[in-house]
N, C-alpha and C positions, 0 to 999 in steps of 0.2 A: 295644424289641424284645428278648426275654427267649430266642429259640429259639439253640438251638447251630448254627450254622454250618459243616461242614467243605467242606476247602479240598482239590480232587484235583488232583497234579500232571498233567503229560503223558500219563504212563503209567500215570494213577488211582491212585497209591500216594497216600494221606490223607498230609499234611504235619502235621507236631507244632505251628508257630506257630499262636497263635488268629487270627482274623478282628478285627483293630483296627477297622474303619469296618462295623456291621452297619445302619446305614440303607438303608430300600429305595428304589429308583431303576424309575419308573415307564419300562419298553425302549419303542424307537418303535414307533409302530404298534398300541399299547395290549396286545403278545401277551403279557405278564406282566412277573412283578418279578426285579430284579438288587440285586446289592451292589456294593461300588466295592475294587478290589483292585489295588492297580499302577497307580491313574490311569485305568482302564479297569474299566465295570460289567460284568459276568457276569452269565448269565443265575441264576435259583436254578432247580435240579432237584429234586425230591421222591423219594426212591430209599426203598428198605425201613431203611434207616440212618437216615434222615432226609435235613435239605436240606442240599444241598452246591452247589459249585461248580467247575467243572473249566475247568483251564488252557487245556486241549488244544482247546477248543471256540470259539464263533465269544463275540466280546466287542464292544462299542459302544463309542463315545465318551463322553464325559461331557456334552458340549453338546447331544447328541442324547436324551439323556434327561433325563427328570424326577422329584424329590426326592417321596418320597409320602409320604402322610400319617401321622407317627410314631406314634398312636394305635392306626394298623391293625396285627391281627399275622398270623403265616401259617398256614394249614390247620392242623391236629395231621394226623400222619403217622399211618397205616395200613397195618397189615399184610396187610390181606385184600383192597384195594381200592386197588392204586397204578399210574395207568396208565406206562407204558413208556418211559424215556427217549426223545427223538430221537434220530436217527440226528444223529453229533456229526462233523463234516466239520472234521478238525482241518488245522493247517498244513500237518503233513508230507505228509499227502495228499490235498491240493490237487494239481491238473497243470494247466499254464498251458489246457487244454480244457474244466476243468470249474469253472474260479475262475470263472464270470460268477454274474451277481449273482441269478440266476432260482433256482438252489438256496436262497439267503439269504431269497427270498420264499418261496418252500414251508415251507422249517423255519418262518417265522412262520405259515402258515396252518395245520402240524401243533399249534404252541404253542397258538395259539386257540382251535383243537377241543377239544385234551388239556385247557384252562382249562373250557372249556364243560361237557368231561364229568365233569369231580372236580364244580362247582358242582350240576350232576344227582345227581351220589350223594350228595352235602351233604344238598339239596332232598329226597330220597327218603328217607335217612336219618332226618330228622327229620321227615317224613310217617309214618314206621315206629314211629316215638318215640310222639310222638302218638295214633298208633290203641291201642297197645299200653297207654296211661295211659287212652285212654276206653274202654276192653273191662274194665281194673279198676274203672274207676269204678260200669259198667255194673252188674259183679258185684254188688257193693257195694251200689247202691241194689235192687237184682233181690232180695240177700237181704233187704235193709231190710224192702221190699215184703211177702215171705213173711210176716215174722214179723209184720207190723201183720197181714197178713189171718188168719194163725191167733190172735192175739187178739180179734180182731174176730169171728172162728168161734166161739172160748169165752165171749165175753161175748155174742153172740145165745144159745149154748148155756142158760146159766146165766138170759139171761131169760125163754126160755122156759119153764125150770121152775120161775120165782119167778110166771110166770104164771099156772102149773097149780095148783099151789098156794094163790096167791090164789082161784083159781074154789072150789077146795076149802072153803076158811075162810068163803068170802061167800056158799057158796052156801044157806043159812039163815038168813044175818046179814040183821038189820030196814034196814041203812044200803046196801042193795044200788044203789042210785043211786049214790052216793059212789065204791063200790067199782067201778062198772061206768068211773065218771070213768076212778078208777087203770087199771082195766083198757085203756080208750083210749090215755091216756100211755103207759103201757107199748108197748102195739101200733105209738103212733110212736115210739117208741124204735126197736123191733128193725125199721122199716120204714127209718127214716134210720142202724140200722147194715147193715140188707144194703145200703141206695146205698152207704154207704163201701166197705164189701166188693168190691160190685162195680167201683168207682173204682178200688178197689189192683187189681184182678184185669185192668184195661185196662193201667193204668199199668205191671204186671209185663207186657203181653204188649210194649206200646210199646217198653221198655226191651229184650227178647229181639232184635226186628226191628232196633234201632241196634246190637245189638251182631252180629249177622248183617250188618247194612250193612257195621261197620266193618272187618270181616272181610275181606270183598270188597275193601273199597278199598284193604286190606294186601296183599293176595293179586295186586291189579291192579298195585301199587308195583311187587311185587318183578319182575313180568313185565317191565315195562318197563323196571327197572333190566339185567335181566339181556340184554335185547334192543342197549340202549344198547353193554351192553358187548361185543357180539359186533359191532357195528358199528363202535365205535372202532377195534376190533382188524384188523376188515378195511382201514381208513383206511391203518390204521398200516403194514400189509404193504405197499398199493399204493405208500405213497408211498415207503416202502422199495427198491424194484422200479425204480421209477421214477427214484429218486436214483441208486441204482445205475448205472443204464442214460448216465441223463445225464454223472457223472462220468466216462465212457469218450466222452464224445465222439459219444453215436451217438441218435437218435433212439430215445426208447422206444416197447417195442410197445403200451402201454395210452397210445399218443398221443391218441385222440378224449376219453378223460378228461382226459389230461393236459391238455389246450385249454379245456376247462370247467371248470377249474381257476385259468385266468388271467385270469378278472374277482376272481376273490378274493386271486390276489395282486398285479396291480396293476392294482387297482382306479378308476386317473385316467387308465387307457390304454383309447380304444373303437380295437380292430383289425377291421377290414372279413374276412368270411371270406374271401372269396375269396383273403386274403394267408395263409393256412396252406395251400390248394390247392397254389401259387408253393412256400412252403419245404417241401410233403408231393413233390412235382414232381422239385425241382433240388436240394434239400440233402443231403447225406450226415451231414453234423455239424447242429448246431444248438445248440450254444454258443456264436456269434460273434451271431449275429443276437438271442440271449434276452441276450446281453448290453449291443446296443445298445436293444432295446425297457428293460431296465434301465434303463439311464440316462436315457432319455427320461423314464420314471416321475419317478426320484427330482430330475427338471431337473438334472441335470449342467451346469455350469458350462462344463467342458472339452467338452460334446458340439456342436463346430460344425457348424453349418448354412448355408445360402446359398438364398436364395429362387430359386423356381424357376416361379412361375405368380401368377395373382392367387386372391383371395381368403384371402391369407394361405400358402400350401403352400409348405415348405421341405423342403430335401432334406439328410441326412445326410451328410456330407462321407465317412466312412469309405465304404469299399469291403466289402461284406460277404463271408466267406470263404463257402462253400459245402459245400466238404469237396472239389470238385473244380477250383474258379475264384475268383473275388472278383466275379462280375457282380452277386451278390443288393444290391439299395437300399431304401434306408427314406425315405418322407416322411412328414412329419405338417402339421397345420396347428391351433393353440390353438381350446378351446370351449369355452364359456361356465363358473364354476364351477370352474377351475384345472383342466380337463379339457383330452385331447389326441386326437385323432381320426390315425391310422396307416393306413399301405397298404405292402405289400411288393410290391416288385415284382424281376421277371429280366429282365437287360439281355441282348438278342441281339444287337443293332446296338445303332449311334447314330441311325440313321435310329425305329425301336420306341421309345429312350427320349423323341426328340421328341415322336412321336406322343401317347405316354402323359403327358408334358407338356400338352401343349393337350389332351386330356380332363379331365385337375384343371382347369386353367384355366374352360372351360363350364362345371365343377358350380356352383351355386350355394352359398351361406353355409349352414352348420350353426346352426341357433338352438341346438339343446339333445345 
């Protein structure tokens, strides 16, 4: 790996040491590549500088990621075409409200898209390359073309009047048989050179129509490059908005996306709707409960459970905060495939949480 590296401290001031270990380290979750600095990978960012790495931002483990393959290198950096950092959720402003783990997934699912959409401009880029080497080509053989059919023009020319002129000369010659022969030859001569003629005169039309195709499908590139990019850029606001929102603690207002959003980041959790009804209901905050659904995801170790029904359904031992009580509960129960199927429920009584008890109890088994 030949590319420069810089290295930003806390407060993005570029640090003078080089980057000692530049092997790339494949972050989990497959949402791009890291270096290893301090015992800890960093993500790499692509900035109008080039790639850097910043202290201040979120950093993995070393067990949690994987060594990639030394061969590959990374993008060339662009000045015309560099989508936006993440928004970088550093220590100092972290607040014990907004450290759950549900931001950590967002940023991975802004890193995926932002991967998706450089690889589209890649993709289009050299669709652009390509049209633009077969429009010269086109040129090229189009004039070929011209010139074979203006020879082809001069030499029908020329034997036309090598024709006239034989009639001339033969036309009292005793050997006028002979001469009517040549006369024939001739006549197929300039018959198989107008087919040539006419040949080159398709082949220049054929050649006009690819290069009008490839036109088009330059002209369609760039639309949908530029469409791409008006759509990343909205991505990027919401989820902006949205972080924002959550790091206070409060439920954001683009919540119904925000929810169609969490099969993409955690993707091994199926939640019943009717359990965002419950935290849309009773929650004021919603960093306590996106933090135990976290942990669920990543199997937490430390997340104890105690069974609570048959068919498998366990209930999360935490008490969930609300923002007004700690009544809110979580159960889940494993399916099939390292999956987890969830229910949120609000405790009113104890008499309610039985009840809600023995209805998991009667569902039958989840196959898939």
């Amino acid at each position: 790996m030949t590319e420069r590296i810089q290295i930003l401290d806390k407060r993005g001031v570029p640090l003078a040491q080089p980057l000692a270990d530049t092997r790339r380290w494949h972050l989990p979750g497959g949402v791009g590549l890291g270096v290893k600095y301090s015992g800890q990978i960093y993500p790499l960012v692509n900035t109008a500088q080039g790639w850097v790495i910043k202290l201040g931002g979120h950093c993995y483990a070393q067990k949690d990621c994987r060594l990639a393959d030394p061969e590959r290198s990374l993008p060339q950096t662009s000045q015309t075409s560099q989508p936006s950092p993440p928004p970088v959720v550093t220590t100092a402003a972290r607040t014990p409200a907004a450290a759950g783990h549900g931001v950590v997934g967002i940023e991975k699912a802004w890193l995926a898209n932002a991967e998706k959409a450089e690889t589209q401009r890649a993709e289009s880029a050299a669709c652009q390359q390509q049209a633009r080497q077969a429009v010269v080509q086109l040129h090229g053989e189009l004039a070929d073309a011209r010139e074979e059919q203006g020879r082809l023009a001069g030499r029908v020319r020329h034997l036309e009047a090598e024709l006239v002129q034989l009639r001339e000369r033969l036309r009292d010659d005793r050997r006028l048989q002979k001469s009517e022969n040549t006369v024939a030859d001739l006549r197929g001569q300039l018959t198989h050179a107008q087919r040539q003629m006419a040949a080159a005169q398709a082949e220049a039309k054929q050649a006009r129509e690819a290069q009008k195709a490839v036109a088009a499908r330059a002209m369609a590139s760039r639309s949908e490059l530029a469409q791409q990019r008006q759509e990343t850029a909205a991505l990027e606001q919401r989820l902006k908005t949205c972080l924002a929102e959550m790091a206070k603690g409060v439920r954001p207002e683009a919540w119904d996306w925000f929810l169609a959003m969490l099969p993409v980041v955690w993707p091994r959790l199926s939640i019943r709707a009717e359990s965002w009804e419950v935290v849309s209901r009773h929650c004021t905050r919603v960093d306590a409960v996106l933090r135990v659904l976290q942990a669920l995801h990543d199997e937490d170790p430390n997340q104890a459970a105690f069974s609570i029904a048959d068919h498998g359904w366990r209930e999360v031992q935490d008490h969930i905060a609300t923002g007004r009580d700690d009544r809110l509960r979580v159960y889940w129960r494993p399916l099939p495939e390292r999956r987890l199927e969830a229910v949120i429920f609000y405790k009113t009584d104890d008499e309610a949480q039985q009840a809600f008890h023995r209805a998991l109890a009667r569902e039958p088994v989840r196959k898939a």
